[in-house]
Backbone of each chain as ProteinMPNN parsed JSONL, in Angstrom:
{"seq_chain_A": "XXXXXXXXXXXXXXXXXXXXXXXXXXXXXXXXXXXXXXXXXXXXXXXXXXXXXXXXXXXXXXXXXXXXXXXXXXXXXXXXXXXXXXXXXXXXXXXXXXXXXXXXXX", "coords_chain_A": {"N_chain_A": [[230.964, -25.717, 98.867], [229.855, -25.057, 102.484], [232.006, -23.872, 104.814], [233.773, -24.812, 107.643], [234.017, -22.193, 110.073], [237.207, -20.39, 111.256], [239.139, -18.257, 112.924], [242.282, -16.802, 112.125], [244.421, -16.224, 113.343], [245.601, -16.132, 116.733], [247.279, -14.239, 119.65], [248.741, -14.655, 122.524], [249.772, -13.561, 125.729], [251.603, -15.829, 128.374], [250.544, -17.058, 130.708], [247.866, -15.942, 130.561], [244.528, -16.953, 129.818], [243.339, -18.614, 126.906], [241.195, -18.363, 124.112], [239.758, -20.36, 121.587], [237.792, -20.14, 118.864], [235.237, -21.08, 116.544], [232.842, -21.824, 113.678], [230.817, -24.768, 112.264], [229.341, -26.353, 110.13], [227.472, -28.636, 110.36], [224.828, -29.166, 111.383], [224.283, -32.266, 112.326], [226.224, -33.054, 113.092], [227.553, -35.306, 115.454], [229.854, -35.593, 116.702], [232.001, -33.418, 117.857], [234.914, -32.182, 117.14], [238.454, -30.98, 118.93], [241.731, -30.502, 117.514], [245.134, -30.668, 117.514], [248.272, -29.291, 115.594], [251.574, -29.282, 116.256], [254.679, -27.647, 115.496], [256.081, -28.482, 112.589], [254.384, -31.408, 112.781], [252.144, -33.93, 112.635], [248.276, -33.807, 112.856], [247.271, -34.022, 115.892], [245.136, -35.605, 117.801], [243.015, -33.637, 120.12], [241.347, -32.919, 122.407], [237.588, -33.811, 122.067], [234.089, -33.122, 121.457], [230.75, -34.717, 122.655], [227.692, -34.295, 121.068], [225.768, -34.209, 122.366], [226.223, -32.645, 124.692], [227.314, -29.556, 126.547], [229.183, -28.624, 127.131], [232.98, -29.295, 128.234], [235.436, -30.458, 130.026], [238.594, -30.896, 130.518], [241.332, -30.737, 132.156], [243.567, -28.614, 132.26], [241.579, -27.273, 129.496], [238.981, -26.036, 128.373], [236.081, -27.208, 126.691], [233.676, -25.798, 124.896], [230.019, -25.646, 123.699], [227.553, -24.531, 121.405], [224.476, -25.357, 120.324], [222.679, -24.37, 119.072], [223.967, -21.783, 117.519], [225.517, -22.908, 116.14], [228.384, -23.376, 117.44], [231.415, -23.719, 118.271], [233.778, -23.52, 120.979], [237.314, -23.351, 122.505], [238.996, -23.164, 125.48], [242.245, -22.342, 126.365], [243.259, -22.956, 129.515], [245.596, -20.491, 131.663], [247.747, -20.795, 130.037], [250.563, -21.523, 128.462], [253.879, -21.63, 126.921], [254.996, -24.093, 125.505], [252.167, -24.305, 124.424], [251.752, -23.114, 122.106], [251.091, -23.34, 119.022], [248.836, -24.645, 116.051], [245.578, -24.681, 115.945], [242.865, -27.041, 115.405], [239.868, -27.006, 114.419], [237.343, -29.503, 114.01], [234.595, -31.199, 111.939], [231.966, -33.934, 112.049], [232.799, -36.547, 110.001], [235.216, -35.346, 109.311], [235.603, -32.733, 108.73], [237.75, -29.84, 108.126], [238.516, -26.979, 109.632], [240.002, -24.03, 109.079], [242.263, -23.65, 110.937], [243.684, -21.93, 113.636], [246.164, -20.005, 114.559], [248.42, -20.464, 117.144], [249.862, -18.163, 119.085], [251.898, -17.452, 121.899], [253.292, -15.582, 123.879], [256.04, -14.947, 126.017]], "CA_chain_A": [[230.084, -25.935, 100.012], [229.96, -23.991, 103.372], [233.059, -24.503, 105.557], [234.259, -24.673, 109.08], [235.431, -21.33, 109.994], [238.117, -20.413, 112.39], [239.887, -16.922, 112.897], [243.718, -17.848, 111.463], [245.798, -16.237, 114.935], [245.689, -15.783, 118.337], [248.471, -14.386, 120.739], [248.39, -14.523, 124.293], [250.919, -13.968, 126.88], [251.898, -16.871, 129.008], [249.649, -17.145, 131.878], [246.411, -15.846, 130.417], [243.398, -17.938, 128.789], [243.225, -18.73, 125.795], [239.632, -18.621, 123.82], [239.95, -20.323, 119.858], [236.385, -20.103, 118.277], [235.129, -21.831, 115.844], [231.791, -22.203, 113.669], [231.344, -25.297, 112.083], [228.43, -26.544, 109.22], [226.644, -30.093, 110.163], [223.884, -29.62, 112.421], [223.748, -33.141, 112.316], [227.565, -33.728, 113.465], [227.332, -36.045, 116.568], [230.992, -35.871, 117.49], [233.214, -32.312, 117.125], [236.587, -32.164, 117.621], [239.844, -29.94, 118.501], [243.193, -31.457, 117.389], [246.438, -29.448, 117.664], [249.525, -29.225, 115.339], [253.193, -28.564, 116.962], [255.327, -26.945, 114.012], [257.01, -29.691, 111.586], [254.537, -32.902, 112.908], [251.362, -34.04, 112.309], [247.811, -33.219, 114.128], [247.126, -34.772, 117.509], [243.881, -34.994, 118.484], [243.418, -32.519, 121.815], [239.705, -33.119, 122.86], [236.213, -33.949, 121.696], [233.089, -33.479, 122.713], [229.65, -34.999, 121.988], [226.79, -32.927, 120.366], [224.405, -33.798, 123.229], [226.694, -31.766, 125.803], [227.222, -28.341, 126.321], [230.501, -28.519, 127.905], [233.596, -30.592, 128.389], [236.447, -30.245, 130.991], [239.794, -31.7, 130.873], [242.942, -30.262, 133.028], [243.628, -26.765, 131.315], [241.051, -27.578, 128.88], [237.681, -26.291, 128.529], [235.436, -26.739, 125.488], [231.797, -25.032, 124.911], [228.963, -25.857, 121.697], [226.079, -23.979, 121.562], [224.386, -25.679, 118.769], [221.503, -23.497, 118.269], [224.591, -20.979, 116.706], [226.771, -23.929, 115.491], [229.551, -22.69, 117.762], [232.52, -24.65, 119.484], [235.465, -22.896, 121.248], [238.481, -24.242, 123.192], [239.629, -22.381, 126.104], [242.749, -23.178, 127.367], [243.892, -22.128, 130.683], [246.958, -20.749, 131.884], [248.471, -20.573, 129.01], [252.155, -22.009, 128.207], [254.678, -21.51, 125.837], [254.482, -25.092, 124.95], [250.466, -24.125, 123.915], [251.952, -22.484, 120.947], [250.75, -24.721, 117.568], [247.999, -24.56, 115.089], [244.602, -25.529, 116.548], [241.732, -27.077, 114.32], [238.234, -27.845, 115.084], [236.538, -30.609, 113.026], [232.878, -31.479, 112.44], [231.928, -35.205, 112.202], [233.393, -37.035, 108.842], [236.543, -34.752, 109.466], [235.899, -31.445, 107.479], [238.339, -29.143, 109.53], [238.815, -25.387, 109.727], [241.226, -23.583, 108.231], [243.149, -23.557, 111.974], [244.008, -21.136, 114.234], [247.733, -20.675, 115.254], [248.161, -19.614, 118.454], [251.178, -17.89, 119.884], [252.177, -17.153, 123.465], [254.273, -14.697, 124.308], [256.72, -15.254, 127.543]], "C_chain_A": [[230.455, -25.032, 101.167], [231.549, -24.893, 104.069], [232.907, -24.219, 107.211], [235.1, -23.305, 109.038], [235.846, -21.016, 111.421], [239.329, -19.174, 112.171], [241.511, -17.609, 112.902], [244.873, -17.585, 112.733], [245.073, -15.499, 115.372], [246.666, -15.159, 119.206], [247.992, -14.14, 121.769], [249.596, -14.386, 124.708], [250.79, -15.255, 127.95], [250.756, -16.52, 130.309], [248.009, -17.125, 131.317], [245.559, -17.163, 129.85], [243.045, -17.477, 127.166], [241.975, -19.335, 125.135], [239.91, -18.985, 122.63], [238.281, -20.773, 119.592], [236.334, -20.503, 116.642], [233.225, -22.003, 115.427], [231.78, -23.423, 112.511], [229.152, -25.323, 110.918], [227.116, -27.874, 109.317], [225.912, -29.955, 111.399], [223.827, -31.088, 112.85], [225.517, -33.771, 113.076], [227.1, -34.293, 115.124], [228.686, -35.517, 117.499], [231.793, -33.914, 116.635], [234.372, -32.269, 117.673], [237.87, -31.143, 117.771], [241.277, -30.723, 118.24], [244.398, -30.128, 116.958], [247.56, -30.125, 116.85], [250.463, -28.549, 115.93], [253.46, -28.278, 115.505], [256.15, -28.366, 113.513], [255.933, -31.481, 112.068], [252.782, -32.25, 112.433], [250.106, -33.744, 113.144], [247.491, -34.66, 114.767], [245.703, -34.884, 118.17], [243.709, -34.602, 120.012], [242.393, -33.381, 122.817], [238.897, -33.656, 122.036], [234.991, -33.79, 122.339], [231.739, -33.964, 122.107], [228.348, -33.778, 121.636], [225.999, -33.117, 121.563], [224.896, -33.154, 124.879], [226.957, -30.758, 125.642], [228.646, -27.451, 126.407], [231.242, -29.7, 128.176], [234.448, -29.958, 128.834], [237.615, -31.195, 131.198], [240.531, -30.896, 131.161], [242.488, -28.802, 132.56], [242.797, -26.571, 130.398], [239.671, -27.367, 128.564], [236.534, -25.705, 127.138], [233.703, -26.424, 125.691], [231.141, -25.471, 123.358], [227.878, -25.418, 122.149], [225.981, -24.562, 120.031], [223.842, -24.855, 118.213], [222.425, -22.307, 117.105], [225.863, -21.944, 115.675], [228.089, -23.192, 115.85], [230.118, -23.442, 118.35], [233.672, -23.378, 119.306], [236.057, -23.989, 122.359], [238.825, -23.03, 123.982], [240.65, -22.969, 126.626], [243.295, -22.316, 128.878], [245.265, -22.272, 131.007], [247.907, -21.045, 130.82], [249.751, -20.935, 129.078], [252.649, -21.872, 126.597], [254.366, -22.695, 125.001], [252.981, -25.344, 124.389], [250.44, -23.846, 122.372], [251.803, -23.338, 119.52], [249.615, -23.948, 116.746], [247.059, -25.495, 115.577], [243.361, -25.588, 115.638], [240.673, -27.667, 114.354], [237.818, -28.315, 113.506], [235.356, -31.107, 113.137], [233.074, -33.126, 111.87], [232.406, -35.269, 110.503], [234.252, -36.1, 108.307], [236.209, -33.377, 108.322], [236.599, -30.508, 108.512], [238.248, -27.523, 108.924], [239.97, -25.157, 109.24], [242.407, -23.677, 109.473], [243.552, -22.594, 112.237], [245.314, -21.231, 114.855], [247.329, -19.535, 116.36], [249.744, -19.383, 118.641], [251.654, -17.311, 120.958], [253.681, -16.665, 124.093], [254.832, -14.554, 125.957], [256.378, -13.367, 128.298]], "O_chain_A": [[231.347, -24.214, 100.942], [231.975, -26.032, 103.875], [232.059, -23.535, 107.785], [236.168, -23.076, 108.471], [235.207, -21.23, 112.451], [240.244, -19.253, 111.351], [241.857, -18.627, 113.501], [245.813, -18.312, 113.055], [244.281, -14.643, 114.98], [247.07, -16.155, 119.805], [246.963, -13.501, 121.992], [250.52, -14.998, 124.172], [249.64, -15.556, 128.268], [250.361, -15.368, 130.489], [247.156, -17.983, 131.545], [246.086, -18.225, 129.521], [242.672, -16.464, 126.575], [241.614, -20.485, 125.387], [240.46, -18.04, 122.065], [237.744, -21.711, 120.18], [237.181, -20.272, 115.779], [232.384, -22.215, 116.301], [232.678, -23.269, 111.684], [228.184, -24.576, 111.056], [226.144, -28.001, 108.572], [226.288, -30.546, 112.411], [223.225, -31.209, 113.917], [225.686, -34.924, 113.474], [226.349, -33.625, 115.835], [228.622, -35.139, 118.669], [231.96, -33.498, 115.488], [234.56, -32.357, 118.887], [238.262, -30.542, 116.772], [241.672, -31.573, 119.038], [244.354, -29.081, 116.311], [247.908, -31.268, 117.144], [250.34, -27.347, 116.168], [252.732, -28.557, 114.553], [256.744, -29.115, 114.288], [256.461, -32.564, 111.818], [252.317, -31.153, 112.127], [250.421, -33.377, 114.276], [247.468, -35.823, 114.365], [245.348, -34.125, 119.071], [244.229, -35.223, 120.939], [242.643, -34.216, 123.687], [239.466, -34.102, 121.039], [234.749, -34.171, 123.484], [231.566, -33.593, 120.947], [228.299, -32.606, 122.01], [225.432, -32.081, 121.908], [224.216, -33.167, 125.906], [226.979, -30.504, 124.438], [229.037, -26.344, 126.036], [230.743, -30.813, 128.341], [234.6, -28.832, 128.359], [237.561, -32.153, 131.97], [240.554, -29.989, 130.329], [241.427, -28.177, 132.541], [242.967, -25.405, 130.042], [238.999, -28.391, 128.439], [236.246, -24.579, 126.732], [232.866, -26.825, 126.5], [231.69, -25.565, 122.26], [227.287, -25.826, 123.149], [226.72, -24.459, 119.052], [224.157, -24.437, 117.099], [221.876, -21.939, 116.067], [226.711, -21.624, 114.843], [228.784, -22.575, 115.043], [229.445, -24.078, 119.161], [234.16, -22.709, 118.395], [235.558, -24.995, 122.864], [238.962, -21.951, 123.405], [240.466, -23.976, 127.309], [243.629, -21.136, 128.982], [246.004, -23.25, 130.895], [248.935, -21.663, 131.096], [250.207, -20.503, 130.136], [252.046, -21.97, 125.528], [253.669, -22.594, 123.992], [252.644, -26.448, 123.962], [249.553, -24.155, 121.577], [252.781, -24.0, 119.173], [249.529, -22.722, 116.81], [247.282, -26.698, 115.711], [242.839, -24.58, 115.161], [240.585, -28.894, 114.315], [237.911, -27.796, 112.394], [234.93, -31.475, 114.232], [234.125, -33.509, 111.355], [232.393, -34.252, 109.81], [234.25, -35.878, 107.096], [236.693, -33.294, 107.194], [236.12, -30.383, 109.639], [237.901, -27.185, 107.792], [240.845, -25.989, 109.002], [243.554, -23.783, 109.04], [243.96, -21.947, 111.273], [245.669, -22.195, 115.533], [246.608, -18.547, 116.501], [250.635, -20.2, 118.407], [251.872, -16.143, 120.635], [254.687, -17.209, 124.55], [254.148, -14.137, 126.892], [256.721, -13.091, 129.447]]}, "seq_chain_B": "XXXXXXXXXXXXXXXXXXXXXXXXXXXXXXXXXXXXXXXXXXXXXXXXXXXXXXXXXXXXXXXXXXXXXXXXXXXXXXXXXXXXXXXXXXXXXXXXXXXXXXXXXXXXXXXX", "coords_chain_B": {"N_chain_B": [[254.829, -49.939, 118.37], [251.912, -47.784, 117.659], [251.05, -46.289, 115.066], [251.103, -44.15, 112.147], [252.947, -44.016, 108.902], [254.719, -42.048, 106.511], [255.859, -41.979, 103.844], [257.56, -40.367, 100.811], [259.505, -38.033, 103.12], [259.858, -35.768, 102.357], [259.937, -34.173, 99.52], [261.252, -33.007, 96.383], [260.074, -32.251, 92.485], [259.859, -32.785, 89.312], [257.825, -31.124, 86.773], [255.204, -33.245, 85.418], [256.291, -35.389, 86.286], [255.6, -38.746, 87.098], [254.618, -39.601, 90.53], [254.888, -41.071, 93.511], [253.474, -41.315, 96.973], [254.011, -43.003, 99.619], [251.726, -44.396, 102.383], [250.966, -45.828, 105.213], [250.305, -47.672, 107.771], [249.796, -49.317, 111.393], [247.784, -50.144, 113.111], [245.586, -51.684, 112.813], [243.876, -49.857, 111.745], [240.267, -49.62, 110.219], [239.362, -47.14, 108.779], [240.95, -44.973, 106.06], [242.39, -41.742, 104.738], [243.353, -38.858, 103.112], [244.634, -36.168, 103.035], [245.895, -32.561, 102.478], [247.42, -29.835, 102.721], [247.178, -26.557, 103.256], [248.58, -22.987, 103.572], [246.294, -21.296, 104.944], [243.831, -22.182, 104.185], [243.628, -24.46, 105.994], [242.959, -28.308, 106.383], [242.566, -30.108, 103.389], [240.157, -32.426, 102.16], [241.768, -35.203, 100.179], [241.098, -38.443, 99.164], [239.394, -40.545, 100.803], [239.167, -43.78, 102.407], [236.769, -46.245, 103.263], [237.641, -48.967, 103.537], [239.147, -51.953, 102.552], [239.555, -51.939, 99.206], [237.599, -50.226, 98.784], [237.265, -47.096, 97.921], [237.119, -43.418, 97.976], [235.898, -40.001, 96.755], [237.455, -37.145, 98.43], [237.061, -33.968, 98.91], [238.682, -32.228, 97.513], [240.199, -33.899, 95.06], [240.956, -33.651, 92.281], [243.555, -34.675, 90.232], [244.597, -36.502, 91.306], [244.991, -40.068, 92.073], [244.026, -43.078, 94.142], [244.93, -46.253, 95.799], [243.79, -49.283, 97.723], [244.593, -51.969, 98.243], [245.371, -53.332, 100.183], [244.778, -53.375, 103.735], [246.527, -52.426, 105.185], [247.962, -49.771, 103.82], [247.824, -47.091, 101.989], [248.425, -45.835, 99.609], [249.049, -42.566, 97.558], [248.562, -41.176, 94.524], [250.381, -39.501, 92.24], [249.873, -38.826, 88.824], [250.399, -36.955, 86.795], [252.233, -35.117, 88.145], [251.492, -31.468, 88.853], [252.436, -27.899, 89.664], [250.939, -26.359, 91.024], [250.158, -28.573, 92.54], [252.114, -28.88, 94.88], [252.185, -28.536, 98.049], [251.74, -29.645, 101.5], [251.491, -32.898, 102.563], [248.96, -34.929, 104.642], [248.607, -38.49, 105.375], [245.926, -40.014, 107.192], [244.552, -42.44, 109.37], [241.652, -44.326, 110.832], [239.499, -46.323, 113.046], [236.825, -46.345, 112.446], [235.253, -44.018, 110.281], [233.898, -42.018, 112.033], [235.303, -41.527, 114.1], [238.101, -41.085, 116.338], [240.705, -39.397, 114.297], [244.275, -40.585, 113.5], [247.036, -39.049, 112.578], [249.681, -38.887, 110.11], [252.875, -38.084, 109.72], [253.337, -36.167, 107.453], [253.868, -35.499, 103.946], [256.344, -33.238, 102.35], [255.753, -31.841, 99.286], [256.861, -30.828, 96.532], [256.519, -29.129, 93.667], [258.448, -28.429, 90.662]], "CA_chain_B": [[254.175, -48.272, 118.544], [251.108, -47.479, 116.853], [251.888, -45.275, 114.179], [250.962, -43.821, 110.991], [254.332, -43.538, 108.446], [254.454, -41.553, 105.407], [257.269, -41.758, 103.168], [259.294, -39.463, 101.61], [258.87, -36.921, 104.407], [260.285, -34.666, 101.528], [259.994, -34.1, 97.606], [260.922, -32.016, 94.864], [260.23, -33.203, 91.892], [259.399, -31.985, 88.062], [256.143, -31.142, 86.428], [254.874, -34.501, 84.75], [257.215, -36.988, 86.432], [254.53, -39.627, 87.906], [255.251, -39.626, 91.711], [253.91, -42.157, 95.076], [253.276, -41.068, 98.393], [252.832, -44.461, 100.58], [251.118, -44.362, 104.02], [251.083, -47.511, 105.792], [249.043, -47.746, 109.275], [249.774, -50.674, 111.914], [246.458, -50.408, 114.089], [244.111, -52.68, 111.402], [242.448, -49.469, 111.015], [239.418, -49.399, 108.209], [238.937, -46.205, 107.846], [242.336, -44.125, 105.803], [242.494, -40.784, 104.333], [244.918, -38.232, 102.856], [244.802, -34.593, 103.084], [246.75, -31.446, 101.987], [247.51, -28.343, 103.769], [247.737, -25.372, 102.662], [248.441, -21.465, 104.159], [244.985, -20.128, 104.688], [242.908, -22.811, 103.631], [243.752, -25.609, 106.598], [243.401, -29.408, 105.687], [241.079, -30.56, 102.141], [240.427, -33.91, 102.322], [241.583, -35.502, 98.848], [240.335, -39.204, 99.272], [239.309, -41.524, 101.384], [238.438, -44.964, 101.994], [235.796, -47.139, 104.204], [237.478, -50.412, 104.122], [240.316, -52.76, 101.262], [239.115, -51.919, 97.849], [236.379, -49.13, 98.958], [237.938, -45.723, 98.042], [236.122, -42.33, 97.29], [236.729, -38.507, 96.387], [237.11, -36.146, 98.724], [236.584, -31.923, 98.292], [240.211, -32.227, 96.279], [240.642, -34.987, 94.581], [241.705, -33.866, 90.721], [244.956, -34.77, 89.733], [245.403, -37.748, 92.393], [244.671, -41.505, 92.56], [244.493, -43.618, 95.326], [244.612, -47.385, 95.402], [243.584, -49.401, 98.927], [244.395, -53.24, 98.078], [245.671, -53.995, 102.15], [243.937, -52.671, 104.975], [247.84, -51.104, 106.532], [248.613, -49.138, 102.955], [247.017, -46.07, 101.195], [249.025, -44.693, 98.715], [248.615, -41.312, 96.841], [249.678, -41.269, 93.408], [250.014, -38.192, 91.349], [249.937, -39.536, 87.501], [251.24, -35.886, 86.552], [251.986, -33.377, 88.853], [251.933, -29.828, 88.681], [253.215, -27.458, 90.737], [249.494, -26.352, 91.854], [250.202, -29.559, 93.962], [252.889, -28.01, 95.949], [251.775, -28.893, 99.172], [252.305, -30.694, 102.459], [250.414, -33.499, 102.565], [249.004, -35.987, 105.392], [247.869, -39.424, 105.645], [245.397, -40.161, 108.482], [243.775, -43.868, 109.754], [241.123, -44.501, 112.258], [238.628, -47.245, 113.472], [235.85, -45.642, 111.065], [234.888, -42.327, 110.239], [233.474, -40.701, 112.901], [236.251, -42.014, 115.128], [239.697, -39.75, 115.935], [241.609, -40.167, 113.546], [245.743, -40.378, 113.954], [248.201, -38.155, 111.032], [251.347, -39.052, 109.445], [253.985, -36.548, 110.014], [253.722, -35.22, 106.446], [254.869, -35.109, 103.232], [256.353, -31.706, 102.148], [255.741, -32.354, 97.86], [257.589, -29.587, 95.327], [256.708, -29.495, 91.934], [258.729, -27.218, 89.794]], "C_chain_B": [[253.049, -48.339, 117.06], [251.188, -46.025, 116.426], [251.151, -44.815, 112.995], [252.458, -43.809, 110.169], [254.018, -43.397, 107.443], [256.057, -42.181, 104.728], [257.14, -41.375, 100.971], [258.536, -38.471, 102.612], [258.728, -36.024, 103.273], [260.5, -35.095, 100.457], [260.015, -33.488, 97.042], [260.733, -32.537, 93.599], [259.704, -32.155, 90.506], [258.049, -31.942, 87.665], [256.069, -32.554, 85.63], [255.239, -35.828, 85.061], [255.983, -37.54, 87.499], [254.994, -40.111, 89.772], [253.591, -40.608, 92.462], [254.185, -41.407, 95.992], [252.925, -42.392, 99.062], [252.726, -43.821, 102.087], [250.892, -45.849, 104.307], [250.833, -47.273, 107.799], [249.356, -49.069, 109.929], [248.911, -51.051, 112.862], [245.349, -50.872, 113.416], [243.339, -51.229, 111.547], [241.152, -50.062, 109.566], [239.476, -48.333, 107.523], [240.952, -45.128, 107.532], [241.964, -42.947, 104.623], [243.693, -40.281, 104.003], [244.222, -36.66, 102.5], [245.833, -33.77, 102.451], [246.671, -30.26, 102.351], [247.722, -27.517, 103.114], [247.207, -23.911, 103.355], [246.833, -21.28, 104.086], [243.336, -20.8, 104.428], [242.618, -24.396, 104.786], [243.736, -26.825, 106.047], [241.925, -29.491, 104.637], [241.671, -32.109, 102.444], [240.39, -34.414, 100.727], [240.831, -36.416, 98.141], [240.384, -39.556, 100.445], [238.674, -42.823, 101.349], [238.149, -45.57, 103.477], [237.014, -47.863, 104.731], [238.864, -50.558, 102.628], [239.171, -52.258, 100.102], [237.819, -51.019, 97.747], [237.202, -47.366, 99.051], [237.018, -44.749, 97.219], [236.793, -41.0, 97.58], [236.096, -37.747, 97.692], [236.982, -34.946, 98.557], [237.75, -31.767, 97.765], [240.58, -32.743, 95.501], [240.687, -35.017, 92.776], [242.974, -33.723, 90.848], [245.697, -36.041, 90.728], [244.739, -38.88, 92.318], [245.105, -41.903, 94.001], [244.555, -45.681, 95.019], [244.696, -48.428, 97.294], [243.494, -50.988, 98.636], [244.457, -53.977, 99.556], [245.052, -53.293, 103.004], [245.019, -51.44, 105.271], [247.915, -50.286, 105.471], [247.28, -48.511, 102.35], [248.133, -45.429, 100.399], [248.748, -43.684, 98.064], [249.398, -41.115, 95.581], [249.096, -40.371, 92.461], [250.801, -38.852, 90.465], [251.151, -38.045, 86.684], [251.424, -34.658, 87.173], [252.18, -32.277, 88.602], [252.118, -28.933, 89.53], [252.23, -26.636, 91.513], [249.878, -27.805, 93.245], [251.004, -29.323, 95.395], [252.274, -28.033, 97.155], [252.339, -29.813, 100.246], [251.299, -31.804, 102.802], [250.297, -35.154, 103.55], [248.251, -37.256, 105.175], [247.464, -39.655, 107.144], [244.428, -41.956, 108.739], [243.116, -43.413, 110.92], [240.335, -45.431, 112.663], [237.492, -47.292, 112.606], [235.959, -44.328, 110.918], [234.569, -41.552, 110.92], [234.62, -40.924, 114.512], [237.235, -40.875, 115.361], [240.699, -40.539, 115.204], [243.803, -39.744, 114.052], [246.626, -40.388, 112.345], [249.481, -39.272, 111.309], [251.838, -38.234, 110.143], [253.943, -35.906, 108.376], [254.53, -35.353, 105.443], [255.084, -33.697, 102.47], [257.04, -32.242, 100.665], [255.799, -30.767, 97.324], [256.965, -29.77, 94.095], [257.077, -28.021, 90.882], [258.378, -26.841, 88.297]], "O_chain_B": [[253.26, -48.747, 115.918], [251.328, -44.988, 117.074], [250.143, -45.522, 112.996], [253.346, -43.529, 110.975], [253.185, -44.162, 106.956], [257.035, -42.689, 105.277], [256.688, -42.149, 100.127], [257.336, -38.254, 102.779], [257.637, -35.482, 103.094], [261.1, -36.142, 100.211], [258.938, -32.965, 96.756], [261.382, -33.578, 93.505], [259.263, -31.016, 90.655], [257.193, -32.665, 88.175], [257.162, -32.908, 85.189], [254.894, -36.91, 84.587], [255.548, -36.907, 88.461], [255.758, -41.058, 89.962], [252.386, -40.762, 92.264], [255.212, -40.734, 95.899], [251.779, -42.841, 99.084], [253.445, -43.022, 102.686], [250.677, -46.777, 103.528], [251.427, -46.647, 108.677], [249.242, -50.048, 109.192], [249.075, -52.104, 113.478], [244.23, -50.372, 113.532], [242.114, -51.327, 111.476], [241.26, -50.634, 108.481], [239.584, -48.205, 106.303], [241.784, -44.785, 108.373], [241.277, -43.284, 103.659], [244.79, -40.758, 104.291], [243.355, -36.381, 101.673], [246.705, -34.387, 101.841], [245.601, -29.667, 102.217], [248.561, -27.657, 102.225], [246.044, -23.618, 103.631], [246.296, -21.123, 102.989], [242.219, -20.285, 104.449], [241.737, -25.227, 104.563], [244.469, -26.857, 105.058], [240.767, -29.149, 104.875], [242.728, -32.672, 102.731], [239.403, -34.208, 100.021], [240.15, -36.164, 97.147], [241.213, -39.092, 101.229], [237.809, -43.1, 100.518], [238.853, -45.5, 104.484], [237.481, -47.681, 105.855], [239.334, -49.636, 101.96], [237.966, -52.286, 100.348], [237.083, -51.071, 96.762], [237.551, -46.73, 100.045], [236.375, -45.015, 96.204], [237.78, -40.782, 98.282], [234.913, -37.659, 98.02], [236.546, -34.891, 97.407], [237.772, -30.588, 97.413], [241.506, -32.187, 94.911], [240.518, -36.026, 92.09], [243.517, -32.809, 91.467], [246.877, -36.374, 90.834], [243.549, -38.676, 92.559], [245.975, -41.459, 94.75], [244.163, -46.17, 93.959], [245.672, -48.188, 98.005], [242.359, -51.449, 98.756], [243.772, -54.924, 99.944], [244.831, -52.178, 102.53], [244.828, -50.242, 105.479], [248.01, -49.242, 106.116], [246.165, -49.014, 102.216], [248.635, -44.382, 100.809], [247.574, -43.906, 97.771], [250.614, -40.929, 95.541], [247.96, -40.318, 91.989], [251.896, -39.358, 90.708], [252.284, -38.17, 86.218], [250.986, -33.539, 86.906], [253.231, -32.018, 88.016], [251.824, -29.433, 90.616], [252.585, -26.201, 92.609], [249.807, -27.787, 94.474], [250.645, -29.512, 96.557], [251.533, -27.049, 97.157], [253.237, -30.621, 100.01], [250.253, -31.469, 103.358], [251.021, -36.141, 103.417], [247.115, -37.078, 104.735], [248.232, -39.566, 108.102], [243.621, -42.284, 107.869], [243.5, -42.592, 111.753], [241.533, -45.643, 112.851], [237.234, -48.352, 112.036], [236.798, -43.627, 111.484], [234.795, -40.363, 110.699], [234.505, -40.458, 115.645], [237.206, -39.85, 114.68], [241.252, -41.632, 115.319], [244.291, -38.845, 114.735], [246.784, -41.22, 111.452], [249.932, -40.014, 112.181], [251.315, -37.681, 111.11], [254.745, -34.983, 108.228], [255.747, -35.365, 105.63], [254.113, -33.084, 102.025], [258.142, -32.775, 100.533], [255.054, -29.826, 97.602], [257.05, -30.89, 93.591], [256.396, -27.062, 90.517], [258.74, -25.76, 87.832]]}, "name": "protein", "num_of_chains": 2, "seq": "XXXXXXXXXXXXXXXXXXXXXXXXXXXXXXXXXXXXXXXXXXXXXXXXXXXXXXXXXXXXXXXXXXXXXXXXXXXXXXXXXXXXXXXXXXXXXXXXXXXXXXXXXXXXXXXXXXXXXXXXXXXXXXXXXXXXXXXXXXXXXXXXXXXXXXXXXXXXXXXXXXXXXXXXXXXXXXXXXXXXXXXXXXXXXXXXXXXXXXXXXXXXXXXXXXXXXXXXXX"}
């Protein structure tokens, strides 16, 4: 079947913004999601946002969906070392992306 | 603490020897899953299940049973593994399905 895809790395230096993109398969998904692995644990869920918004804003945090292209990204701002993980967007009844690691260079 | 717990974290083990994975959940979820990671490919979902005694295949699910008699426990039970299984593999619970769900920490499964 089609998948969720998601470019596999990122690096950034510390300060900048960080963009992880993501296209995903269920027109019909209500709910999409980003959830972040640290190295050795399990994932965390980050965010979410609903399908009938365009945009969602938490702290450093800012996610986008254009549906008409079936697109979600995660920007984060300001960037930190501690940012550094494996980030994985999910369409509704959890099919995830292959994940994007991100790494942030001091 | 609401938790997910896998156990073993860690396994090597031989081709054919019949191995468990338990997961055990203490937030009455319904809905429990189990995944498997792998380089390049992110998480496949193997099974999952609704509800007690409601379990179904997910986009992985040859070479694994599941069995869902208690609400807190999902086990994963490879009858004969092979070293295709080689993987790290999570259990996840959540409220239902379209809910967020909350991982294990992982089990990291060998098969030589």
């Amino acid at each position: 079947g089609e998948d969720v895809e998601q470019s596999l790395f990122l690096s950034v230096r510390e300060g900048d913004s960080s963009v992880i993109n993501c296209t995903y398969t269920d027109s019909s998904s209500t709910y999409l999601y980003w959830y972040k692995q640290e190295p050795g644990a399990g994932l965390q869920l980050l965010t979410y946002i609903f399908s009938n918004m365009d945009m969602k804003q938490d702290q450093r945090l800012t996610v986008l969906l254009n549906k008409k292209d079936k697109h979600l990204s995660l920007r984060i701002a300001d960037t930190q070392t501690g940012d550094s993980a494996i980030y994985f967007c999910a369409e509704i009844g959890m099919r995830f992306g292959a994940g994007t690691r991100l790494t942030v260079k001091p | 603490e609401a938790q997910v717990t896998q156990n073993p974290r860690y396994l090597i083990t031989v081709t054919g020897k019949k191995l468990t994975v338990t997961c055990s959940q203490n937030m009455n979820h319904e809905y429990m899953s189990w995944y498997r990671q792998d380089p390049g490919l992110g998480l496949r979902q193997i099974y999952y299940s609704m509800n007690v005694e409601v379990t179904d295949k997910g986009d992985v699910p040859e070479g694994y049973k599941v069995s869902r008699k208690e609400k807190r426990n999902f086990p994963l039970i490879l009858e004969s593994p092979s070293p295709n299984q080689t993987s790290l593999y999570f259990c996840a619970s959540s409220l239902s399905w379209i809910h967020e769900q909350y991982f294990g920490p992982g089990t990291r499964l060998t098969v030589t």
